[in-house]
C-alpha positions as CSV (number, residue, x, y, z in Angstrom):
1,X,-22.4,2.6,25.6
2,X,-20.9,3.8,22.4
3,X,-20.0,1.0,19.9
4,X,-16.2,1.3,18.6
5,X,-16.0,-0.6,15.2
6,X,-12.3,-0.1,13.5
7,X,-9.7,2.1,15.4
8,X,-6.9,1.5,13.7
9,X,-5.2,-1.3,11.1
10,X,-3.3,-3.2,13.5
11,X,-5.4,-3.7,16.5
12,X,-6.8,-7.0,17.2
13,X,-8.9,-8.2,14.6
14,X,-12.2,-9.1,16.1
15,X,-15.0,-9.5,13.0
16,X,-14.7,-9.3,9.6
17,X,-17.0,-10.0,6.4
18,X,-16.2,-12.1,3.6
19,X,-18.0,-12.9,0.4
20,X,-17.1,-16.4,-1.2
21,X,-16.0,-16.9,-4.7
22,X,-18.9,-18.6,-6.0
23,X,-19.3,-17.1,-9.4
24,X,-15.6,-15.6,-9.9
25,X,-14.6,-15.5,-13.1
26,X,-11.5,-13.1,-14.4
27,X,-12.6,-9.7,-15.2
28,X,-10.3,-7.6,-17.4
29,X,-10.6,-4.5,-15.1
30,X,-6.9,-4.6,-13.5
31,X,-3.2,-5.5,-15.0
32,X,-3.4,-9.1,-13.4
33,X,-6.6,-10.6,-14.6
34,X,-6.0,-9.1,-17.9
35,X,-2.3,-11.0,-18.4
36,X,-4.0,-14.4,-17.5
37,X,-7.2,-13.8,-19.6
38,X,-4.5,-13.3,-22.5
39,X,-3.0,-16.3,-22.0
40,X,-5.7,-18.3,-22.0
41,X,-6.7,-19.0,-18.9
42,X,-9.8,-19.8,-17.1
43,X,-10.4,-20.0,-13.1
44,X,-11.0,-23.4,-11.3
45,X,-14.0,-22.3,-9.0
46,X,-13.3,-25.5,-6.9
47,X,-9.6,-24.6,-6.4
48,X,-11.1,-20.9,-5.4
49,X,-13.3,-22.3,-2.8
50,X,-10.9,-24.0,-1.3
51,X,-8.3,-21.4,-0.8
52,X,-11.7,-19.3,0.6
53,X,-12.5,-21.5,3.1
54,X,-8.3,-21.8,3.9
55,X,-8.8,-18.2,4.7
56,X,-11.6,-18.5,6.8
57,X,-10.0,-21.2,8.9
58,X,-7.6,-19.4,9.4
59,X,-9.4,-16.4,11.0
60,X,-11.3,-18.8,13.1
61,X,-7.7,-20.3,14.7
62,X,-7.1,-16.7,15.5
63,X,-10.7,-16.2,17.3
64,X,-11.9,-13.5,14.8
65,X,-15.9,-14.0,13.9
66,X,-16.2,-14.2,10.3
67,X,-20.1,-13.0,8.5
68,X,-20.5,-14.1,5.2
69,X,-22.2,-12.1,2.5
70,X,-24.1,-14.5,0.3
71,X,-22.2,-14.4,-3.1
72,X,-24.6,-13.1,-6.9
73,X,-24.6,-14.3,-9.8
74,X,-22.5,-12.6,-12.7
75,X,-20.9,-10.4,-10.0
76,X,-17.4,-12.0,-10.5
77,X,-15.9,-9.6,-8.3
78,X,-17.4,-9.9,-4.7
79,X,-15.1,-11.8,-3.5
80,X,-13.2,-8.9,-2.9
81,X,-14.9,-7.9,0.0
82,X,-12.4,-4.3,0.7
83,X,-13.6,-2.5,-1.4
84,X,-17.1,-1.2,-1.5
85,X,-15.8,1.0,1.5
86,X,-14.0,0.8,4.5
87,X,-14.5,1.1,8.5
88,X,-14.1,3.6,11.1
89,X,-14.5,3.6,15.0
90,X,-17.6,5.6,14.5
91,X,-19.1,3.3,11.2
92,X,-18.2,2.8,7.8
93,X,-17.7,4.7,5.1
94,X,-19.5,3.5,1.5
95,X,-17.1,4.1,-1.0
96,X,-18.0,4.0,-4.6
97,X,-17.0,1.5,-7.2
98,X,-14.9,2.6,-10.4
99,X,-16.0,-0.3,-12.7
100,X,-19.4,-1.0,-13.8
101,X,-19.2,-4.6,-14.0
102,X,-19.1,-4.0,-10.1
103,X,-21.5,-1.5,-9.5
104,X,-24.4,-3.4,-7.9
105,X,-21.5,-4.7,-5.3
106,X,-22.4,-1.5,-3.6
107,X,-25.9,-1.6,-2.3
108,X,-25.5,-5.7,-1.7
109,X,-23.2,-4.7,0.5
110,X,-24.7,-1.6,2.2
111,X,-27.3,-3.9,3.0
112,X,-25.3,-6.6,4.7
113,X,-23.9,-4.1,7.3
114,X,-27.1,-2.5,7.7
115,X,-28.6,-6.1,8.7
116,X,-25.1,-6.7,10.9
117,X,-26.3,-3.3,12.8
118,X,-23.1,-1.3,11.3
119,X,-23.9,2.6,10.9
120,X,-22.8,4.4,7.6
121,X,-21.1,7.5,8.5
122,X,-19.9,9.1,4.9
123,X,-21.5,8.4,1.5
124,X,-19.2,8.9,-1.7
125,X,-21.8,11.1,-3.9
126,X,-18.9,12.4,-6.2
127,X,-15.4,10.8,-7.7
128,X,-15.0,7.5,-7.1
129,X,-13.5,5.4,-3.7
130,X,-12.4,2.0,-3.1
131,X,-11.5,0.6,-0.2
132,X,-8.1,-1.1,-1.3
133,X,-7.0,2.4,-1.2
134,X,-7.8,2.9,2.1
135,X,-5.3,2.8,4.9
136,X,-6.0,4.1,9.1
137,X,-2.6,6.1,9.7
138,X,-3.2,6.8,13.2
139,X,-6.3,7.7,15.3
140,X,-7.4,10.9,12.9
141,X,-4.8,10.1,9.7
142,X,-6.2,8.5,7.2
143,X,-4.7,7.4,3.6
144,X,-6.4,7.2,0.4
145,X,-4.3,5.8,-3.1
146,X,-4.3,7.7,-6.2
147,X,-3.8,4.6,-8.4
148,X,-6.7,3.3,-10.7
149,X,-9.6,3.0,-8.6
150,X,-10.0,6.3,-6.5
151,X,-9.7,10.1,-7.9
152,X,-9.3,13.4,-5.4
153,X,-12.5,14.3,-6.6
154,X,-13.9,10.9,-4.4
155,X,-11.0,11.7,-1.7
156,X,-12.5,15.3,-1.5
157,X,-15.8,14.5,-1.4
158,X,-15.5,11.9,1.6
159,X,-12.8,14.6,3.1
160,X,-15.9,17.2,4.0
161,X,-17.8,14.5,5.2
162,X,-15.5,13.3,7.8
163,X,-14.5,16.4,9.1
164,X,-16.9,16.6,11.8
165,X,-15.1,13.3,13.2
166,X,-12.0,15.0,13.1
167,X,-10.5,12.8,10.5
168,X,-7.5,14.0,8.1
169,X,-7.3,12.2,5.2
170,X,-4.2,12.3,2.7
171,X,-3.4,11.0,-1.1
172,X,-1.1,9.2,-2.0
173,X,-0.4,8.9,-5.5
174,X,1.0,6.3,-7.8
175,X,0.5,4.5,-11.1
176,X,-2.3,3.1,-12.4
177,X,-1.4,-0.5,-13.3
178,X,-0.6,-1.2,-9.1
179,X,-4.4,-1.0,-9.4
180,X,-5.0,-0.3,-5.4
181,X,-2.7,1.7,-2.7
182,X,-2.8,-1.9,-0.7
183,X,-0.6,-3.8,-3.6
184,X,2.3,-1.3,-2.8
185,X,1.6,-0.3,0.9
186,X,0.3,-2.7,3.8
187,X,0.4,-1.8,7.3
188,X,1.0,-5.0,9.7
189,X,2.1,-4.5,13.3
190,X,2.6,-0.7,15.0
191,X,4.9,1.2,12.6
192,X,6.0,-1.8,10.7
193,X,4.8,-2.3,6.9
194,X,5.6,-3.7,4.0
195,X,5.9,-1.7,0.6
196,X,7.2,-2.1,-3.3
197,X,8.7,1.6,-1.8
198,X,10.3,2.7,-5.1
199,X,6.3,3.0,-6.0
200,X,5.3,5.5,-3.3
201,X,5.8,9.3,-3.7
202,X,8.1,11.4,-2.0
203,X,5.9,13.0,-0.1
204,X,4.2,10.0,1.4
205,X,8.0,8.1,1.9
206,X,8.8,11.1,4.0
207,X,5.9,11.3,6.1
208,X,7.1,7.4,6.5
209,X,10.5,8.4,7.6
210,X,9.7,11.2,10.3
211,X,7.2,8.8,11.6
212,X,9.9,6.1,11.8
213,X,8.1,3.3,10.3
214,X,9.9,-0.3,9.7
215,X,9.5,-1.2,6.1
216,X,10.0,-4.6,4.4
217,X,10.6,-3.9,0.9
218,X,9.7,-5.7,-2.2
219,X,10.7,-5.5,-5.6
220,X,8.5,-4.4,-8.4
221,X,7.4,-7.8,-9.9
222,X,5.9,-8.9,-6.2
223,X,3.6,-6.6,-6.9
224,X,1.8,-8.7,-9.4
225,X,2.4,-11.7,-6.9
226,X,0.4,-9.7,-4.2
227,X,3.4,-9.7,-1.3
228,X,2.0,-6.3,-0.1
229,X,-1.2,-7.7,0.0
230,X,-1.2,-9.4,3.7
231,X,-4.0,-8.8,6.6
232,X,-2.5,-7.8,9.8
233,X,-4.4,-9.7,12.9
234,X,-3.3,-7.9,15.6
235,X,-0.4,-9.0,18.3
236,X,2.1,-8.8,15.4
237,X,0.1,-11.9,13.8
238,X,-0.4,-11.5,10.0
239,X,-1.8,-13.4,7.2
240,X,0.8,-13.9,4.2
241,X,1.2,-16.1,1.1
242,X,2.8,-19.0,1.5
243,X,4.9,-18.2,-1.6
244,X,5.8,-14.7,-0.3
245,X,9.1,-16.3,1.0
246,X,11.5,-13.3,1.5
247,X,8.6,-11.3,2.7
248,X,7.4,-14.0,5.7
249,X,11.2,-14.5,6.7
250,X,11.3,-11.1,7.1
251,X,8.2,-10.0,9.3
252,X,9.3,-13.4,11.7
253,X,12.9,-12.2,12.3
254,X,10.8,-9.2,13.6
255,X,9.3,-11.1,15.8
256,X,5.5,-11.5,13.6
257,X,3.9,-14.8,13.7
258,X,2.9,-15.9,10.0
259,X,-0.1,-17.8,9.0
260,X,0.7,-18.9,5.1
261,X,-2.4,-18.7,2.9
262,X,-1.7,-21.2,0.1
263,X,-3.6,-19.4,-2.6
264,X,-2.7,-18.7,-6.3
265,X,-6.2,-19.2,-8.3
266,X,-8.2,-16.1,-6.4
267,X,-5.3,-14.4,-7.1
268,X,-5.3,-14.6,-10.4
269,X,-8.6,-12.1,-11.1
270,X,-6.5,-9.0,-9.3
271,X,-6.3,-9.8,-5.5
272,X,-5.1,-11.3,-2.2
273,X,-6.1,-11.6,1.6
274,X,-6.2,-8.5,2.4
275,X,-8.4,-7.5,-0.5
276,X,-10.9,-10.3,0.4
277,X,-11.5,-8.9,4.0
278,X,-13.5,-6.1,5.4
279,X,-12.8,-5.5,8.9
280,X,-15.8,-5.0,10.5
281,X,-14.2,-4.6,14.5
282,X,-11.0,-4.3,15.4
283,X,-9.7,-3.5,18.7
């Protein structure tokens, strides 16, 4: 029998790797850890394991398994597990990091899914990928941001490889300082997502509208406050901060059931739930 791993973003979320914040520290490689590093401020690694393992329990109330890639020392990144690469139905792809302070993410990683027995499928030998950019349109549409952290020459590159799959993959470009395509675009039911819109390009706000999506919009500053950045569970279930008010009140008057993740220190070196989480089966 053929192994499915990911078929699309909103299925139900069955498995997914996380890496805990052990040795986070803030990084000045994105517009958010850079602002806090300027005022001063340094990370409580206590308050950031305890927002981790909030996250975990939470996946565990929601029956998804959750593997654990043992953090490294000096890596103060790994906690965001998205985006060495990201998963297909057929395996995963292994994207390529932009920043070298992250660079040896990549084969710690690799490794991990070898050992959990999850084929690579694409390798990104040219340009550079990351899996925040990533997004699973539909079956054969894939996504890939523009922003800071992926080029066309690493969306090209995994493009050729993926043909034989029948995949079509399409940019979507936007400014630099959003860092990732998931902190102004996240997917989280069937057709539903929520977006900081006035940030997308025409071209991809069109393909939006003919494909009728229902978008929850944000403003530009909830950007930096991650409110795009929540992890759909499946069964219009979706993991949100607890601060991202408007935005919960929103997705539950469409019927979504919201589990709050109270974090604010993680968050402070460039990321949220959704960039801590690499979906490794969803239905």
């Amino acid at each position: 029998m053929v192994k499915n791993y990911v078929k699309s973003a909103t299925g139900v979320l069955k498995r997914v790797l996380l890496c805990p914040p052990t040795y986070i520290a803030l990084d000045p490689i994105n517009k958010i850890a850079t602002d806090w590093i300027e005022k001063g401020e340094v990370l409580d690694i206590e308050q950031t394991m305890i927002e981790h393992n909030e996250l975990i329990s939470i996946y565990e109330e929601n029956n998804v398994e959750v593997e654990i890639l043992e953090a490294t020392e000096n890596l103060t990144s790994m906690v965001f597990a998205r985006d060495f690469g990201f998963n297909l139905k057929e395996g995963y792809v292994l994207g390529k990091l932009k920043e070298d302070t992250r660079m040896e993410e990549n084969k710690l990683y690799a490794d991990k899914l070898e050992e959990l027995g999850i084929p690579i499928i694409a390798k990104c030998s040219e340009g550079i990928i990351e899996g925040g950019d990533f997004w699973q349109l539909d079956e054969k549409t894939l996504a890939i941001g523009v922003l800071q952290r992926s080029d066309e020459q690493g969306i090209s590159n995994i493009r050729e490889q993926l043909k034989p799959y029948g995949y079509k993959i399409i940019s979507v470009k936007s400014k630099p300082e959003y860092l990732h395509l998931d902190m102004i675009f996240n997917i989280v039911g069937h057709k539903t997502a929520v977006t900081y819109y006035d940030g997308l390009p025409d071209e991809f706000k069109k393909y939006l509208e003919e494909e009728k999506y229902e978008l929850i919009k944000i403003e530009e500053e909830g950007v930096f406050k991650h409110f795009c950045n929540l992890q759909a569970l499946g069964n219009k279930r979706v993991i949100s901060l607890k601060n991202n008010i408007d935005v919960n009140n929103q997705l539950r008057a469409l019927g979504f059931t919201v589990f709050e993740l109270d974090s604010t220190e993680i968050l402070k070196n460039g990321g949220g739930p959704h960039c801590m989480t690499f979906p490794l089966e969803r239905e």
